[in-house]
C-alpha positions, 0 to 999 in steps of 0.5 A: 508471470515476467514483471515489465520492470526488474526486481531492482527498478521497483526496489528503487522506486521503493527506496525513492518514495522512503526518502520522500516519506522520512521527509515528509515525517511519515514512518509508514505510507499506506497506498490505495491509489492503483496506478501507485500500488503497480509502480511500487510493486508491480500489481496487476489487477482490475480489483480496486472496486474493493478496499486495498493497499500496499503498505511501505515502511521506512524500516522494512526491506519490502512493502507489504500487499493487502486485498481479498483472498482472491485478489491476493493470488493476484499478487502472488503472480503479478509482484515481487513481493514474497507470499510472506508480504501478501495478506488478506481480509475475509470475503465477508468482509466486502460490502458489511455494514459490521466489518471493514477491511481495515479493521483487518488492516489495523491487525496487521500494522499491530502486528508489525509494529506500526500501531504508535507509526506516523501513518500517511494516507493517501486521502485523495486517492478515488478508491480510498474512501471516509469509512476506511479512515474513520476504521483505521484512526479508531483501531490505530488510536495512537498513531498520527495519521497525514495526508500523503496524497501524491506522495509517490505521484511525485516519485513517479515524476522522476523516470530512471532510465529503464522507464524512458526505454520501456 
């Protein structure tokens, strides 16, 4: 699938929302919001009903994407972003009342270092709900956790000149 934006245009958006987060003293941001996840990474697809993400780190070249299997086939066609970057949650995991998509997302920021990370989260965001932060402030216990709500909205803002052409 041919992204409406070139590989460069998202890594400039990318590089424009890590200079608002060293500002804002956030070392990762985790972003649920769709309209968000698309303008970083160019995701394309009706799934936010169910828990999802793309994780931007200051020190990391390529944000990272995480959803349901199915939806992670989704992010394989319609991104930039190498299948390396693309994880998963299992399937049971939807809709339990014992299993939270973010426990697996606290796996994976373990995994990549982020466990001790000042973390922004966008609590505002429709599709980020109460459950997902109390799983994540349980299983990341020593990270800092902020409300980046507009963060990348504010990113948004400021359209290059590919964008005003589009």
């Amino acid at each position: 699938m041919k992204l409406p934006f070139t590989t460069t245009e998202y890594k400039r958006r990318v590089e424009n929302t890590k200079a608002r987060m060293q500002k804002a003293g956030i070392d990762v941001l985790f972003v649920t919001d769709p309209a968000n996840m698309n303008y970083l990474t160019g995701y394309d697809g009706w799934s936010f009903y169910v828990h999802q993400l793309v994780a931007v780190a200051r020190n990391e070249s390529e944000p990272v994407w995480f959803g349901r299997p199915m939806d992670a086939n989704g992010a394989r066609v319609t991104t930039y972003l190498k299948h390396s970057n693309i994880y998963d949650y299992p399937d049971h995991f939807v809709q339990s009342t014992k299993y939270h998509p973010m426990d697996r997302m606290s796996e994976i920021a373990r995994e990549r270092g982020w466990a001790k990370a000042r973390i922004g989260v966008e609590k505002e965001a429709y599709y980020f709900t109460a459950g997902a932060m109390e799983s994540l402030q349980k299983n990341l216990p020593k990270a800092r956790f902020k409300d980046a709500t507009s963060l990348v909205n504010w990113v948004r803002v400021v359209k290059s000149k590919k964008e005003l052409q589009y």
